[in-house]
C-alpha positions as CSV (number, residue, x, y, z in Angstrom):
1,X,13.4,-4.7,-1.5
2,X,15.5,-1.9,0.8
3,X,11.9,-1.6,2.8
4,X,11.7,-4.9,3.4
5,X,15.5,-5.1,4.6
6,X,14.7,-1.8,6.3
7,X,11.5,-3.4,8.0
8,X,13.3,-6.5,9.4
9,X,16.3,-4.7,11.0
10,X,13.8,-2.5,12.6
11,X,11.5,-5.7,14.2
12,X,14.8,-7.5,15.1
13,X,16.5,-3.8,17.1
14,X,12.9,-3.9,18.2
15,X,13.0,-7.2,19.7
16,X,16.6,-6.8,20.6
17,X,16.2,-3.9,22.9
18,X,12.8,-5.4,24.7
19,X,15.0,-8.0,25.8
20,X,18.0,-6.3,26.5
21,X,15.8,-3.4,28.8
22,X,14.0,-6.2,30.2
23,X,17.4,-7.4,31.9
24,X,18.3,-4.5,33.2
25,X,15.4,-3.7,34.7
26,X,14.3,-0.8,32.7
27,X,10.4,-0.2,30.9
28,X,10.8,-3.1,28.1
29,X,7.7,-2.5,26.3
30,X,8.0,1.6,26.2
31,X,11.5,1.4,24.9
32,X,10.8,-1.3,22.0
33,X,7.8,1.3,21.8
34,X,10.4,4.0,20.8
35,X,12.3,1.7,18.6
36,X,9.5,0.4,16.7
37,X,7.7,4.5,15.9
38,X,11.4,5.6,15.3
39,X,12.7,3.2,12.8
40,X,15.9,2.5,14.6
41,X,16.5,6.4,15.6
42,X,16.0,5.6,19.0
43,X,18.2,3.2,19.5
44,X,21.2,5.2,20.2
45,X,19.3,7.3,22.7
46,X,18.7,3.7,24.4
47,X,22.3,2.9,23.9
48,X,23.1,6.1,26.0
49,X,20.7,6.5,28.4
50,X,20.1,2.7,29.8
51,X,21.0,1.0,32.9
52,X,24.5,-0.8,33.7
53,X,23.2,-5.0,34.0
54,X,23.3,-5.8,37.1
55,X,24.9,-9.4,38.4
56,X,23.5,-11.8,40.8
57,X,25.9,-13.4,42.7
């Protein structure tokens, strides 16, 4: 049961952070890329290296 948990919070970071790099303009599909090989250990690096969201006025 923890793999499945484990599995599910990984494809929902996963999705999370394709959008999320996607907004700001960044390479969507190489960072979910990270986050899907890494099992959520690269989604603190994403947290610290992406882009401030840019508003249109």
């Amino acid at each position: 049961m923890p793999f499945v948990f484990i599995f599910v919070v990984s494809i929902v970071a996963t999705y999370w952070t394709f959008k999320d790099a996607k907004s700001r303009g960044m390479n969507a599909q190489g960072w979910a890329l990270v986050i899907l090989l890494t099992s959520m250990l690269g989604l603190p690096i994403y947290l610290v290296v992406r882009r401030p969201k840019t508003t249109s006025a």
